[in-house]
C-alpha positions in Angstrom: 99.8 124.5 72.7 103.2 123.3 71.6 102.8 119.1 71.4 107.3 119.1 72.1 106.8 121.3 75.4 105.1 117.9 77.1 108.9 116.2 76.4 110.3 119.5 77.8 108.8 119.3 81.3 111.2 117.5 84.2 108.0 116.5 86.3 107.7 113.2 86.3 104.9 111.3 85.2 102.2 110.4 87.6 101.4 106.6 88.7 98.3 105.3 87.2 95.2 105.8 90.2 94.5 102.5 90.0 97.9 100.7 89.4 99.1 102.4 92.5 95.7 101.2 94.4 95.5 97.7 93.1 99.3 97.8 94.4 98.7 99.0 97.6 95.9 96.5 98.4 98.2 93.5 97.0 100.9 94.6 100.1 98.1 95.5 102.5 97.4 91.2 101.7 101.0 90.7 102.3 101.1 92.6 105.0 98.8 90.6 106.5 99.5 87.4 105.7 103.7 87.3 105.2 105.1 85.0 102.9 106.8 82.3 105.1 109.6 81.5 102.8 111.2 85.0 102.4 115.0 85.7 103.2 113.4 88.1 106.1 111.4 87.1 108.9 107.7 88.2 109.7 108.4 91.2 111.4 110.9 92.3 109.3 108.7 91.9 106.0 106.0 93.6 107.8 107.9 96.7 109.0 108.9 97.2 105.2 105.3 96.5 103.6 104.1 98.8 106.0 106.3 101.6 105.3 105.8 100.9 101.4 102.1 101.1 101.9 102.4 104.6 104.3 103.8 105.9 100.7 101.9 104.3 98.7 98.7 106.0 100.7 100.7 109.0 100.6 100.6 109.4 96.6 96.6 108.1 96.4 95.6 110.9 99.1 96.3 113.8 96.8 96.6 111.6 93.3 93.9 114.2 90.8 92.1 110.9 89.5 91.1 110.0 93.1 87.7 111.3 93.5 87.1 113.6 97.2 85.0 110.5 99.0 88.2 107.8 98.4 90.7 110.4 98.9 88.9 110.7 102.7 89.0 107.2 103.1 92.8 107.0 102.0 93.7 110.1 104.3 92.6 108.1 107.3 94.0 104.9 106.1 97.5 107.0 105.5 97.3 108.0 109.6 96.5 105.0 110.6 99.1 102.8 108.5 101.8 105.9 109.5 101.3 104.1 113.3 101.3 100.5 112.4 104.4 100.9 110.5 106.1 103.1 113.2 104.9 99.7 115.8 106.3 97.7 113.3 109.6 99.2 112.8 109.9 99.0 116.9 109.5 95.5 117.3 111.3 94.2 113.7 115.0 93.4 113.9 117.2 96.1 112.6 117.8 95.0 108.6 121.7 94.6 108.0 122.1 95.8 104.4 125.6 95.1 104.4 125.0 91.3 105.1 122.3 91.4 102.2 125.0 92.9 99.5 128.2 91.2 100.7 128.5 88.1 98.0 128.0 84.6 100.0 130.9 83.7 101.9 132.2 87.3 101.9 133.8 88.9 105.3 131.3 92.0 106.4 133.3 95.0 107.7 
C-alpha cells in the first residue's frame, strides 16, 4: 500500500462516531429547551435544530463505527425527527435571510 495514495483520494474524511453523536444530543437538548435570548424565536430555532438533527441522524445511521443495535435505534430516531422537523418547518415563520445579511440600517430589496 502506497502511504501518498491516502492524500490522493477526494472522499472526504468521515465525522468522528462520537463527536457527531455527542453533537446531535447537545441539539436534541436545544431542541428542547430553546435558548430564549437568540436573534430567532422558538419556533424558528426549533425548525432549524430539527432539520440539523434529521442530518445529523442521517450520517450516524450508516456511520461504519456505529455498531448494528445503535444504528436501529438511530434509524428510527432519523424517521421520527424527519416528522418533527417537517411539523416544525409548518408552524415556524419563514426565515428572511436577506434581513439577516443586510448590514443594520441597510434598505432590503
Amino acid at each position: 500500500m502506497n502511504p501518498s495514495a491516502d492524500f490522493d483520494d477526494d472522499t472526504p474524511p468521515r465525522p468522528c462516531a462520537g463527536g457527531l453523536l455527542a453533537g446531535t444530543l447537545a441539539l436534541m437538548t436545544c431542541w428542547a429547551a430553546p435558548e430564549p435570548g437568540a436573534k430567532v424565536d422558538a419556533l424558528e430555532q426549533r425548525s432549524l435544530i430539527a432539520r440539523k438533527v434529521v442530518s445529523n441522524l442521517f450520517f450516524l445511521r450508516d456511520h461504519p463505527d456505529v455498531g448494528p443495535g445503535l444504528q436501529q435505534v438511530v434509524g428510527r430516531l432519523h424517521q421520527r425527527w424527519i416528522l418533527i422537523a417537517q411539523d416544525a418547518a409548518i408552524t415556524a415563520p419563514p426565515l428572511d435571510l436577506a434581513a439577516e445579511a443586510a448590514p443594520a440600517g441597510a434598505a432590503v430589496h
